[in-house]
Steps between C-alpha positions, in 0.01 A plus 500: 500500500640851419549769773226779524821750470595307153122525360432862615800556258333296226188637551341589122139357380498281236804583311825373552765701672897450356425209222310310817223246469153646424243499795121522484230655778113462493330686563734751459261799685227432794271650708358380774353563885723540749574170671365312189678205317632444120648243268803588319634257260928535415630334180780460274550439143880395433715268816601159453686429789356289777655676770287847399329612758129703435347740792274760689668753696299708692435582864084384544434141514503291245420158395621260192140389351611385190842435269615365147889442354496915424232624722384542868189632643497660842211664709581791671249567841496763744611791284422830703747737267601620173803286379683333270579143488777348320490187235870375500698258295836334547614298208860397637767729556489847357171469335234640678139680464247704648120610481308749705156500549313823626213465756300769619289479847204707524356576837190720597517789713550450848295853553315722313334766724327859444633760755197584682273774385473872702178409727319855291673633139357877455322496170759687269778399573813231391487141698829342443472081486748296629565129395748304725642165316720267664626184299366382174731349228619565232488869528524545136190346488324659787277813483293687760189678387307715725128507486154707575273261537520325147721823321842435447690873627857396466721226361837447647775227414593383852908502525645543857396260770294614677363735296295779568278643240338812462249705362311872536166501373222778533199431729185672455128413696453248240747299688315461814526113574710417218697190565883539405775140509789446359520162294858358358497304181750247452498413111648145383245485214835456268591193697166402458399501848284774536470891620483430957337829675547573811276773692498703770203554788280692386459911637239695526485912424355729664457860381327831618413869461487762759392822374697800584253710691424400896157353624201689494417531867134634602524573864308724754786789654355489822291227710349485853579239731225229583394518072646351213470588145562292190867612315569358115810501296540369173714474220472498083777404275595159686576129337429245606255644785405207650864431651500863680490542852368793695634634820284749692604620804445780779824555651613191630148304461394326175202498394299202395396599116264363201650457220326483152685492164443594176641473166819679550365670805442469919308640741549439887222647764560452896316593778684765708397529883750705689486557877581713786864375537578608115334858557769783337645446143560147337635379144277299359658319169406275218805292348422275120739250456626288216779313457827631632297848545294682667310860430418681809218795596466658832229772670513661822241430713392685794324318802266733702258448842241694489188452747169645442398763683282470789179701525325560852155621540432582924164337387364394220125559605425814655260706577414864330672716659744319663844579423759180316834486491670367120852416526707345224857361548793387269824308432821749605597687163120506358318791433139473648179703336157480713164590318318793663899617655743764374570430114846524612619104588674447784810285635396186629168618719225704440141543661142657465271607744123538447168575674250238327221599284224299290714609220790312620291149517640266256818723476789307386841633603792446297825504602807463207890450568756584246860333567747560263727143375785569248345800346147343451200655718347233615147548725236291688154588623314419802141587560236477774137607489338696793103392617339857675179406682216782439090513512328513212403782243248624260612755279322702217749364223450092601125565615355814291227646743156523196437249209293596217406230282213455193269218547513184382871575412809243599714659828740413750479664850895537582541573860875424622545514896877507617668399791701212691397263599284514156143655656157305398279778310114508513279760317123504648241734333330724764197446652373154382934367556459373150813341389726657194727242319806630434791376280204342268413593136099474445225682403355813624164515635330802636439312831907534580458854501509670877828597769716270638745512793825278432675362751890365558509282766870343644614441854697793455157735484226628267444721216128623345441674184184624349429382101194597346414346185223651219382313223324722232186282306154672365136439651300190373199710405679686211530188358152430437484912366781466235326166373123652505688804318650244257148373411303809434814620241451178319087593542542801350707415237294289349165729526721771333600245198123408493370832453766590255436227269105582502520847450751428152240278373221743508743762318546234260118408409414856498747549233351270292182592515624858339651361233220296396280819512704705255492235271165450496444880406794527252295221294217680351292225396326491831635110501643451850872446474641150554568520895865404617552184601566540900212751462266303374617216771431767700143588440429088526598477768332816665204347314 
């Protein structure tokens, strides 16, 4: 057997080297998977001597499977690298040969692996990909090609080990939950084995938009301890809305807020209460955020106590003419108005004090406070009526003193007694105590006419007033008159047509009776003329 040191000297591929013997290979290229096996068969075509020795050198593991007088068949196992074994020949001294045979090992990558994405990519801007690879053979063969979702953004040849490769592409709001990986491609199809990928985990995108203007933030400026009142702030201009989060807050105290969401859009409403503990000035603030940022609003808000006032009567039922004190009081700082006091309001106190009159029952005092809160005005009203006990009254204007009415006609007697406690009114008709209804639209009849006495009647005393009431109607008898009068026209009317009609017909037939005379003369013959018709009807009926 020749030394390694001898054949590494020799080494050629099929040819010959210095006049030597000639020396086949097959296959003279491979490729194949790492740790895989092959068969490579050495041969010669020209040694005669029986000492000639044909072999395999190589460092894998190898096998004799098969021989003939110029040939020898080995299987090669376990190959895990590129190499390059050696078919040798030794034909007696001096005459030697060599073959090399070229295998390939292809491996997969140990790693392929997508740098993880930013957890929120601002719409607009550049996201730079990286692709880690580590392994993968041969690297002449190997690519990496980095993806969103099935678009190919960059091809790479993949060269260094490990390799990292990368790529800027632009990201807009279309790209919200893209998915980006990395895939290697490991292409043998020459070898006829195939093109192996290799990809990555798959990552997911997230982009967003902020606008550039703040929250808009509806707040009150000033609220009083012990109420609430809603605040709102919203936001246009926003993608995606649904993955915003609102932060409302007074001072150091959030605030537990609805949310609803629109198209590109938000709207968050909370419920403020504020106390006594946060009375003075307080920052109330509305914060939007999305993704890595955050837009930010913020009000002042000033907390205020203020009391209503309180509003005394000394009583409230007295008598007339007894005197009542009214006494309003406010928080320090207010202003305090009382109806019926000086117009000019005073600090903190102010009082009234009045001798009670039936005027005064049912009076309802009023007392107002003005305090001013962070240059607002603000004011609150307190009021209390005052009862004043008096007997009762009849006056001309509710109970007019004479009624004069037509009869038969439709009429209300209004008769209005005052007083308190209310007074219970009667009206009696003098002399047979005949009882007027009052308040009560009917007829008038002549019998209602007369003078009554009215009385008010409380525990508190008595009133009386006089009312006479007139009604105006004509006697019965001048009835009868105007229709006896009625008759003799119609009488007379007739007689007169009578007499008239009579007398016009006489006229008429005397008339005729002329004419048929001067006819009868104005003939000559001493024959009577022919009598006229109606005459002659006439004279028949005289006959």
């Amino acid at each position: 057997m020749v030394a390694l040191p001898v054949l590494l000297a020799l080494l050629g591929t099929v040819l010959p080297v210095a006049g030597d013997l000639e020396v086949s290979a097959s296959p003279r290229e491979a490729t194949l998977a790492q740790g895989g096996s092959i068969q490579v068969n050495c041969s010669f075509l020209v040694c005669d001597r029986k000492d000639s020795e044909l072999g395999l050198e190589t460092d894998f593991s190898k096998v004799l499977v098969d021989y003939g007088t110029n040939w020898r068949l080995f299987n090669l196992s376990g190959v895990d690298k590129d190499s390059s074994p050696i078919c040798y020949l030794s034909c007696g001294p001096g005459h030697q040969g060599t073959a090399r045979v070229s295998l390939t090992v292809y491996v997969f990558p140990e790693e392929v692996e997508l740098s993880p994405l930013p957890p929120w990519q601002p719409s607009g801007q550049d996201l730079t990909l990286r692709c880690l690879v580590v392994g993968g053979a041969p690297r002449n063969r190997l690519t990496a090609v980095l993806l969103r979702n099935e678009e190919e953004l960059s091809r790479q040849p993949v060269i260094r080990e490990p390799t990292e490769v990368m790529a800027t592409v632009p990201v807009g709001r279309g790209d919200h939950g893209a998915n980006f990986s990395c895939r290697t491609e490991l292409d043998l199809q020459a070898e006829g084995l195939g093109l192996f990928l290799n990809k990555s985990a798959t990552r997911q995108l997230r982009t967003f938009v902020l606008p550039a203007t703040p929250p808009a933030f509806d707040t009150p400026r000033v609220l009083e301890a012990g109420t609430w009142q809603p605040v709102t702030c919203s936001l246009d201009g926003l993608f995606p809305a649904l993955e915003a989060q609102v932060h409302l807050a007074l001072g150091d105290r959030r605030l537990s807020a609805t949310v609803t969401y629109g198209k590109d859009s938000l709207s968050a409403t909370a419920s403020l209460e504020v106390t006594a503990q946060e009375e003075g000035d307080q920052r109330l603030v509305c914060a939007v955020l999305l993704g890595n940022r955050s837009l930010e609003s913020w009000r002042n808000l000033t907390v205020y106590s203020f009391p209503e006032p309180i509003l005394m009567l000394s009583a409230t039922e007295a008598s007339e003419g007894d005197l009542v004190m009214v006494q309003c009081e406010a928080h320090p700082g207010a202003m305090v108005t009382l109806s019926g006091a000086p117009a000019q309001p005073l600090p903190q106190k102010s009082q009234l004090l009045l001798n009670a009159s039936a005027a005064d029952n049912g009076r309802r005092f009023s007392c107002s406070v003005a305090l001013e809160v962070a240059g607002q005005v603000l004011y609150k009203n307190r009021t209390q009526e005052l009862t004043v006990l008096y007997g009762p009254r009849l006056d001309e204007s509710d109970c007019p003193g004479n009624w004069t009415w037509p009869e038969g006609s439709e009429q209300t007697l209004r008769c209005q007694a005052w007083g308190n406690p209310s007074p219970q009114l009667q009206c009696h008709r003098k002399g047979d105590n005949t009882s007027l209804p009052i308040g009560h639209l009917r007829p008038v009849k002549r019998e209602l006419e007369g003078t009554y006495v009215c009385r008010a009647v409380s525990w508190r005393g008595e009133a009386s007033r006089e009312v006479l009431v007139t009604v105006l109607y004509k006697p019965r008898n001048m009835v009868i008159i105007v229709v006896l009068l009625a008759i003799a026209a119609i009488v007379s009317s007739v007689a007169l047509t009578m007499y008239f009609y009579n007398r016009q017909r006489k006229i008429r037939k005397y008339k005729l009776q002329k004419a048929a005379e001067e006819a009868l003369n104005l003939n000559g013959l001493g024959e009577p003329a022919p009598a006229h018709p109606e005459l002659a009807s006439s004279q028949t009926q005289q006959c």
